[in-house]
Kinemage of the C-alpha trace (Angstrom):
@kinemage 1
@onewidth
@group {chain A} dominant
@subgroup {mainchain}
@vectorlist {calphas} color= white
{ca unk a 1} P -11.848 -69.956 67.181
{ca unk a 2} L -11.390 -67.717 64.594
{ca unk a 3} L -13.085 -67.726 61.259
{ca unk a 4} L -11.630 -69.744 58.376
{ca unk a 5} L -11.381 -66.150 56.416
{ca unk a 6} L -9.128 -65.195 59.144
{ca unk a 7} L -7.502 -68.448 59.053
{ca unk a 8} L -6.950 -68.386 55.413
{ca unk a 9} L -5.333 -64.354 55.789
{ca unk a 10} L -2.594 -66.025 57.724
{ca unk a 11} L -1.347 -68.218 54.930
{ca unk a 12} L -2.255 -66.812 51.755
{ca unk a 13} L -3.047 -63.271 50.652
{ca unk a 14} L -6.712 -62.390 50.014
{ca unk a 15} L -7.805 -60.563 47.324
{ca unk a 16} L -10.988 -58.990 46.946
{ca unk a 17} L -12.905 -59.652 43.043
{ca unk a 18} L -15.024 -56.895 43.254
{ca unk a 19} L -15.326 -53.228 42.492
{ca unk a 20} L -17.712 -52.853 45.041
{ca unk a 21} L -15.893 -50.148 47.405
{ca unk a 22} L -18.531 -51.283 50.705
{ca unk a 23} L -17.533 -54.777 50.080
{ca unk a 24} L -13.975 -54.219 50.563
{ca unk a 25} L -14.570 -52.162 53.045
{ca unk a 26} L -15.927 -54.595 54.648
{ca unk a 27} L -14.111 -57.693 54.383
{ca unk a 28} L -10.419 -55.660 54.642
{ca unk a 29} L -8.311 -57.752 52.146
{ca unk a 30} L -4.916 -57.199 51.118
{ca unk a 31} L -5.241 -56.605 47.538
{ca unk a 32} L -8.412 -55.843 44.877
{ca unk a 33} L -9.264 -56.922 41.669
{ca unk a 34} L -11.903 -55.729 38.695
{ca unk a 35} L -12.468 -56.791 35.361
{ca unk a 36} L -15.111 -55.062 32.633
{ca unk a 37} L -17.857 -57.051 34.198
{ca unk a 38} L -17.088 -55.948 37.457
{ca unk a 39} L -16.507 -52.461 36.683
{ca unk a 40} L -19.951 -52.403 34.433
{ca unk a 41} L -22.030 -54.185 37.436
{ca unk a 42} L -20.496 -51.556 39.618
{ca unk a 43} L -20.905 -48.344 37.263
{ca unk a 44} L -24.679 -49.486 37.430
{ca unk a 45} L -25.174 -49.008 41.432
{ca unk a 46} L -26.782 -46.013 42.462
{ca unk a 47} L -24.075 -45.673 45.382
{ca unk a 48} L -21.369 -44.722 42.557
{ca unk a 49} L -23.482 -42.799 40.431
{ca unk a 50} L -21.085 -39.797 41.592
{ca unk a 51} L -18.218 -41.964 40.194
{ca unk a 52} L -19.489 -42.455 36.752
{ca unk a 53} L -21.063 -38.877 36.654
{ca unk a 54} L -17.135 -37.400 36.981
{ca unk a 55} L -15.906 -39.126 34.383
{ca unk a 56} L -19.245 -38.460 31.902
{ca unk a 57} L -18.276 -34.381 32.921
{ca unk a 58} L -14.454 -35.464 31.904
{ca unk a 59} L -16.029 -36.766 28.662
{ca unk a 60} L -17.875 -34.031 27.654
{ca unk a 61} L -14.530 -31.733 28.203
{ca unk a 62} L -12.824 -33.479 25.796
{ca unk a 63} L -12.811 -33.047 22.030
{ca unk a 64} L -12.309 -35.698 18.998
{ca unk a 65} L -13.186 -38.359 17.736
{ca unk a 66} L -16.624 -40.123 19.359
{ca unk a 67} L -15.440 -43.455 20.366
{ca unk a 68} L -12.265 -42.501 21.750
{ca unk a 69} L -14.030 -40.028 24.010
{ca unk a 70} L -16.067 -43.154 25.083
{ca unk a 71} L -13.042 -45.003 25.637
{ca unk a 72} L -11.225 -42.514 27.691
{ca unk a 73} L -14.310 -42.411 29.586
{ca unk a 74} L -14.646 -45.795 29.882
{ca unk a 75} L -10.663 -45.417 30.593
{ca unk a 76} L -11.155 -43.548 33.293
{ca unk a 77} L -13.794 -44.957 34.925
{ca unk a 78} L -11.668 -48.028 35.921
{ca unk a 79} L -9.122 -45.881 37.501
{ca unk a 80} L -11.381 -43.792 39.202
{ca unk a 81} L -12.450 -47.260 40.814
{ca unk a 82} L -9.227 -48.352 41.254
{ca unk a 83} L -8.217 -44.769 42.643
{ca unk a 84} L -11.038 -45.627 45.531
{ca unk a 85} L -10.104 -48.934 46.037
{ca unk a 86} L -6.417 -48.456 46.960
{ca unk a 87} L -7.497 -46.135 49.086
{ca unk a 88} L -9.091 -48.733 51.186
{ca unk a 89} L -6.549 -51.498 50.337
{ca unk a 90} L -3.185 -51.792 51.458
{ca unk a 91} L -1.698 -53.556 48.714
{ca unk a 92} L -2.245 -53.512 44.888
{ca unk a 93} L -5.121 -52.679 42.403
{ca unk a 94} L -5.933 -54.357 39.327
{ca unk a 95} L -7.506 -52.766 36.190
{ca unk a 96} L -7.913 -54.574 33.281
{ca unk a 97} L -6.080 -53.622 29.577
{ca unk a 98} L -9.609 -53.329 26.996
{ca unk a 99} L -10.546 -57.421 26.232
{ca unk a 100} L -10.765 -56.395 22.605
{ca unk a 101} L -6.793 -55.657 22.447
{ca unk a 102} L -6.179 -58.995 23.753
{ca unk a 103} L -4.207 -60.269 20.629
{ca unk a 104} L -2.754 -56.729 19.656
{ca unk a 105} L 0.548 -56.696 22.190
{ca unk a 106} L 1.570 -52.957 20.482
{ca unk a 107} L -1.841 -51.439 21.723
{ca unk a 108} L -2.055 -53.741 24.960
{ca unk a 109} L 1.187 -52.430 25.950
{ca unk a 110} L 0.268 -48.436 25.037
{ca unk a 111} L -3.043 -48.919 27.138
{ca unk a 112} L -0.977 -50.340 29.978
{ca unk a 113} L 1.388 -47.217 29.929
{ca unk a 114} L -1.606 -44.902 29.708
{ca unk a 115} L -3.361 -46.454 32.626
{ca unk a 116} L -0.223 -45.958 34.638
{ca unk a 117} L -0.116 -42.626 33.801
{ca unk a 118} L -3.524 -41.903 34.811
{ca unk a 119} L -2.821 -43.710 38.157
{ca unk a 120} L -0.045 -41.860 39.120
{ca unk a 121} L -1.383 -38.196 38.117
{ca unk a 122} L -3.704 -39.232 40.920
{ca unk a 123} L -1.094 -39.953 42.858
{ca unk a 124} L -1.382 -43.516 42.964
{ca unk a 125} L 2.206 -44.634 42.427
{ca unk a 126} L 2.823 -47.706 40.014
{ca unk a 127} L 4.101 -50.284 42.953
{ca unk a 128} L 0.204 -50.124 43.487
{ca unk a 129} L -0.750 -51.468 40.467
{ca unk a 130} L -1.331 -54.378 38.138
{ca unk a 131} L -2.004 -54.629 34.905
{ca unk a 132} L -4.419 -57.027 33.456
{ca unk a 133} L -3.957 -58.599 30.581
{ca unk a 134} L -5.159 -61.879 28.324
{ca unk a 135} L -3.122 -64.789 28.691
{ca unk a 136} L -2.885 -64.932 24.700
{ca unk a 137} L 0.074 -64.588 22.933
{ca unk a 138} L 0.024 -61.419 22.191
{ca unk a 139} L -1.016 -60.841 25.847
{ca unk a 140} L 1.884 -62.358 28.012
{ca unk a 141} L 4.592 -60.388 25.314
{ca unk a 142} L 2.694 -57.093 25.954
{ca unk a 143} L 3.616 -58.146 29.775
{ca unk a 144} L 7.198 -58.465 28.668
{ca unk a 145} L 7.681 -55.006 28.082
{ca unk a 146} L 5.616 -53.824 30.510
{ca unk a 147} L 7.468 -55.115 33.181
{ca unk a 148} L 10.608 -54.592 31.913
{ca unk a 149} L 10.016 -50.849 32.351
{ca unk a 150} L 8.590 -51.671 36.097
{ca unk a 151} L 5.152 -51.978 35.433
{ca unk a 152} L 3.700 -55.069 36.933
{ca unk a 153} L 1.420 -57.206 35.266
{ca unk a 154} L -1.296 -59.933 36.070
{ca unk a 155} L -2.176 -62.474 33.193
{ca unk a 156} L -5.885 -63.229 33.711
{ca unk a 157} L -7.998 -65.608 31.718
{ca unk a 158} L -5.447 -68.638 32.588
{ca unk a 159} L -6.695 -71.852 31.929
{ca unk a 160} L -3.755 -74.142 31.462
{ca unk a 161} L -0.266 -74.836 32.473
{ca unk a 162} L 1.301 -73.701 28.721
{ca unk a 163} L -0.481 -70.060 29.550
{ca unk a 164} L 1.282 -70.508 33.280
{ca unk a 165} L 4.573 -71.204 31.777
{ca unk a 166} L 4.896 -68.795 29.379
{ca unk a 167} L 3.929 -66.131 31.884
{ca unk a 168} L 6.495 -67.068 34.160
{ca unk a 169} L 9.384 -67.098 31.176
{ca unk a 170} L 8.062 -63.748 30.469
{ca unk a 171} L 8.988 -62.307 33.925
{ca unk a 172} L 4.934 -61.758 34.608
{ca unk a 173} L 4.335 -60.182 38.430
{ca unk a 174} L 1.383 -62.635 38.878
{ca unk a 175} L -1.241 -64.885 37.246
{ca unk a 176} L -5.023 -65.749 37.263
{ca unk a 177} L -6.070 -69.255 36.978
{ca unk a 178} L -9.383 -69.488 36.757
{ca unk a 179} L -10.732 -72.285 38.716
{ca unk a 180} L -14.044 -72.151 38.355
{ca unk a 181} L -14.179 -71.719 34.714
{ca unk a 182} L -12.219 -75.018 34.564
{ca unk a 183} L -14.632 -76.820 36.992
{ca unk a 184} L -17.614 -74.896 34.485
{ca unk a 185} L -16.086 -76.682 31.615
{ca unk a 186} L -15.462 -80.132 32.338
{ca unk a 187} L -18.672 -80.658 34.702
{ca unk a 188} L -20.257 -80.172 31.320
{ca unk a 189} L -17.760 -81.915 29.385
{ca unk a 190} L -18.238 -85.316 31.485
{ca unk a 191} L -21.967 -84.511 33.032
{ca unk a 192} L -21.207 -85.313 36.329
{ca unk a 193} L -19.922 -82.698 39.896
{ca unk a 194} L -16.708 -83.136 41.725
{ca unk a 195} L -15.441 -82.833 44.994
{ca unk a 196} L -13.367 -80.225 46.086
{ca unk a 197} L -10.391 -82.820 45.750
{ca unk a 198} L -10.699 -83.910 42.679
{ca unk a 199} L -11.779 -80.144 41.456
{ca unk a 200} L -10.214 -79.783 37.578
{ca unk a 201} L -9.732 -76.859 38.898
{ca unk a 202} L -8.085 -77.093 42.036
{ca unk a 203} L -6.027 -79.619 40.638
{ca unk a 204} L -4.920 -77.348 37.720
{ca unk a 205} L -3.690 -74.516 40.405
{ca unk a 206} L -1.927 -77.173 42.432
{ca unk a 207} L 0.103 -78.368 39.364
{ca unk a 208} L 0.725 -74.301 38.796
{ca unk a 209} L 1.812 -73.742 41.687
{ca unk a 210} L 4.363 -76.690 41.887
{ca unk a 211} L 5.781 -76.139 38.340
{ca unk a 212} L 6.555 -72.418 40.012
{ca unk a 213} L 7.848 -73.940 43.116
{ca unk a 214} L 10.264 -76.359 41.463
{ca unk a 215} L 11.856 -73.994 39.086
{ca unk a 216} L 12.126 -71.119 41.272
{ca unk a 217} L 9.862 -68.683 39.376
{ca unk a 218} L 8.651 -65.294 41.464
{ca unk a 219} L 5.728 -65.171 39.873
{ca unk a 220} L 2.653 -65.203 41.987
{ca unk a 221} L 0.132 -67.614 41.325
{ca unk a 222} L -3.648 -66.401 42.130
{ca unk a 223} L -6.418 -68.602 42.459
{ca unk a 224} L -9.436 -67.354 41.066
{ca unk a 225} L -13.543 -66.985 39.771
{ca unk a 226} L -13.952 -69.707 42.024
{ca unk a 227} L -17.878 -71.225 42.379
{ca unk a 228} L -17.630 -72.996 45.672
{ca unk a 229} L -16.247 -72.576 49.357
{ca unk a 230} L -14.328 -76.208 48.866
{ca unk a 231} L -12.781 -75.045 46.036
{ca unk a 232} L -11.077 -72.327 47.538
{ca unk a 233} L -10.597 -74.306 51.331
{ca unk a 234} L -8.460 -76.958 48.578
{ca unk a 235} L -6.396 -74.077 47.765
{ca unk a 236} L -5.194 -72.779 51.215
{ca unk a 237} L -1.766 -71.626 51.111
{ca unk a 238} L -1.887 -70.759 47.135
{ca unk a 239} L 0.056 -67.312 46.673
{ca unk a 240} L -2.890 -65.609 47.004
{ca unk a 241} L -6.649 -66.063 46.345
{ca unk a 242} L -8.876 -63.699 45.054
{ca unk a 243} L -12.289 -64.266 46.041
{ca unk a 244} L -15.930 -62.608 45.431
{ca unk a 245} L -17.918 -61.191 48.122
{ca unk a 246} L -20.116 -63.792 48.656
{ca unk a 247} L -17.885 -66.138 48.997
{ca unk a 248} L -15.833 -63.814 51.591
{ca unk a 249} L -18.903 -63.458 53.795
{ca unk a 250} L -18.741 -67.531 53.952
{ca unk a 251} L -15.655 -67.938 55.101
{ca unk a 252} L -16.063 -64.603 57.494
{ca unk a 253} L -19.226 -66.703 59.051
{ca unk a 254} L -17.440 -70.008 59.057
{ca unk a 255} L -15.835 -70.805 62.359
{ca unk a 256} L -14.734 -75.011 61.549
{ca unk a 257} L -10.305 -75.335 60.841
{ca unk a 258} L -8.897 -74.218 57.522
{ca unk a 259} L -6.500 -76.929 56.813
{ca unk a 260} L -3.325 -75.750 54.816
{ca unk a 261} L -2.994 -77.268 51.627
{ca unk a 262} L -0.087 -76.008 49.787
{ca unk a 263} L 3.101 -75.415 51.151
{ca unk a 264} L 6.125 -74.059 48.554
{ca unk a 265} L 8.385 -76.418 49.789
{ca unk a 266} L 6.830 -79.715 49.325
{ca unk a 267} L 4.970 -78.087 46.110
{ca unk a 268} L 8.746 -77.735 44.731
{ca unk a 269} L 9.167 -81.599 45.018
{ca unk a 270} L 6.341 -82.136 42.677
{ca unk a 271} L 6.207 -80.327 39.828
{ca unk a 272} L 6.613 -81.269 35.994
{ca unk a 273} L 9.561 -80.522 33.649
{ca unk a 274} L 9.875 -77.350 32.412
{ca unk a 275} L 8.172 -76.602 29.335
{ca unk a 276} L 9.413 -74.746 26.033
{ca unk a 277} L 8.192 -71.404 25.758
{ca unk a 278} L 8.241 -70.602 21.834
{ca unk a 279} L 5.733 -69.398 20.320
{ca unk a 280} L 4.865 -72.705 18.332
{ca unk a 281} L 5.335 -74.516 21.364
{ca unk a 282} L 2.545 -72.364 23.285
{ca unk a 283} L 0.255 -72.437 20.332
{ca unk a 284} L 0.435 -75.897 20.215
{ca unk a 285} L 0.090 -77.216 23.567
{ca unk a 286} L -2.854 -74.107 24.212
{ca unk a 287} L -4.463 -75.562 20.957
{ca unk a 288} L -4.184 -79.113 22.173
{ca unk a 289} L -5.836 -78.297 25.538
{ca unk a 290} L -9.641 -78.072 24.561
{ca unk a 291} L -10.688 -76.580 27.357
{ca unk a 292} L -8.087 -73.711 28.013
{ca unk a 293} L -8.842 -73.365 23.649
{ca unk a 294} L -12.525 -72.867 24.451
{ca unk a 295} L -12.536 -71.182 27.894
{ca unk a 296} L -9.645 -68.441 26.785
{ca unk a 297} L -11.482 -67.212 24.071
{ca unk a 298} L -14.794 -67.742 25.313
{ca unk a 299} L -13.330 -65.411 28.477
{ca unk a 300} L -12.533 -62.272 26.020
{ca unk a 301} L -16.013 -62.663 23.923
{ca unk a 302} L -17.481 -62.337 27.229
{ca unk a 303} L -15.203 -59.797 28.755
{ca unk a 304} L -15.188 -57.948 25.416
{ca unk a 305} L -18.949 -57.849 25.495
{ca unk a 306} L -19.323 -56.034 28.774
{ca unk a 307} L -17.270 -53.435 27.770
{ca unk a 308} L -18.963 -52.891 24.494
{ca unk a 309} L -21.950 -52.596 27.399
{ca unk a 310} L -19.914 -50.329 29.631
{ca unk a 311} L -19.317 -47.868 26.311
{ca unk a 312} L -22.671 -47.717 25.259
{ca unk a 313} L -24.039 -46.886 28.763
{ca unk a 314} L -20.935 -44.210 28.227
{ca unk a 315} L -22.317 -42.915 25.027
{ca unk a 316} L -25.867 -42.522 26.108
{ca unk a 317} L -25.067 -40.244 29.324
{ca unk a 318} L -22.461 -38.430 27.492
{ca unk a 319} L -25.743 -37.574 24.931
């Protein structure tokens, strides 16, 4: 029999949540993913030293201001690991618009442009791209524009179906719910574990994905940061999946039946009404959801903090 990783490629596309290059390499999914963390955990491996060293040389070309050198570096660095990746890939690369423009949609949507730009003067052509923003606000109108001028967006740090709604009205490529950030939250909310079938998480997704289903959105919904095998087995036939290394090894060495578990057609039977998508609407029912509240900006401190990590490794080996 084959393995459920293989089983799980046949009914929903997996994406790679890593900037590990080997790791992708290895596991040969359809599409890749990074975020600061990643990037910063990955800039820190002595097998991409090379990586980081080319854009620290770019760096030290340039002239101006201080921090924006460090921030073009920084800049740069992500596509220069997104550059390898979709070499390896045969789909699309995420790269992730800086967490501290996450309520700023004027400078979320010049970054966006600029990391296009990059991309393709590498030759990477935009259809092979994504652009990751906040689901704020702010973040989901920067997407707005962006994809009206065919540049295709992902709204990450989704915690809640008002985020999922909003990103859909907007015309958003795909989305990011995080699942495991959900399960983080209310396993210390109510002290106790769930099973995979009762998962906030996996229950969140599932409600997602119907809402899409019944009102005929495009959008692509992405399970992800999962914590658990279950979690993700609970979410076979999602859009797609994007799934950590460790995780992918499991299911590569896992040789039991992936049952499917979402299917768009019976998924269009159950979801909810559709929801307004004002801005006092979204506010609202965001600030009424405690945990999306918390986890959303708890998600851009943290993001936000790795890249202030990221530029000061910058700034020391451009010294």
């Amino acid at each position: 029999m084959s393995s459920k990783l293989d089983q799980l490629k046949s009914m929903t596309v997996v994406v790679a949540d890593t900037g590990d290059i080997e790791a992708i390499q290895a596991f040969q999914p359809t599409d890749c993913t990074t975020n600061p963390t990643l990037i910063l955990k990955a800039a820190q491996m002595p097998a991409y030293a090379h990586l980081v060293d080319e854009a620290v040389q770019w760096g030290r070309a340039q002239g101006g201001d201080q921090a924006a050198v460090v921030a073009g570096v920084c800049d740069r660095l992500a596509v220069t690991f997104g550059t390898e990746l979709s070499r390896i890939v045969p789909g699309r690369v995420s790269t992730e618009v800086d967490a501290d423009l996450s309520f700023n949609t004027a400078a979320s949507v010049a970054k966006g442009r600029a990391i296009i730009a990059d991309y393709q003067s590498r030759g990477v052509g935009r259809e092979r791209v994504l652009i990751k923003l906040a689901s704020t606000w702010e973040g989901i109108r920067a997407a707005e524009i962006l994809e009206a001028e065919g540049i295709n967006c992902n709204l990450t740090l989704l915690f809640c179906l008002a985020q999922a709604a909003a990103a859909a009205e907007a015309g958003a490529f795909l989305i990011s719910p995080f699942v495991g950030r959900i399960l983080d939250w209310h396993a210390k909310a109510e002290g106790r574990t769930f099973a995979a079938d009762e998962d906030p998480g996996v229950l969140s997704v599932r409600a997602i994905y119907a809402y899409y289903k019944r009102h005929g959105y495009n959008t692509v919904v992405m399970g992800a940061s999962f914590r658990n095998q279950g979690e993700i087995e609970s979410l076979a036939g999602c859009d797609r999946l994007t799934i950590a290394p460790a995780l992918l090894d499991s299911l590569a060495k896992d040789q039991g039946t992936l049952v499917r578990q979402l299917d768009a057609a019976t998924a269009a039977k159950q979801g909810g009404d559709k929801l307004a998508s004002d801005e006092a609407s979204f506010r609202f029912a965001l600030n009424e959801d405690a945990m999306a509240t918390e986890k959303l900006a708890e998600g851009i401190r943290s993001f936000a903090k790795d890249l202030r990590s990221l530029r000061a490794m910058v700034q020391t080996k451009l010294a």
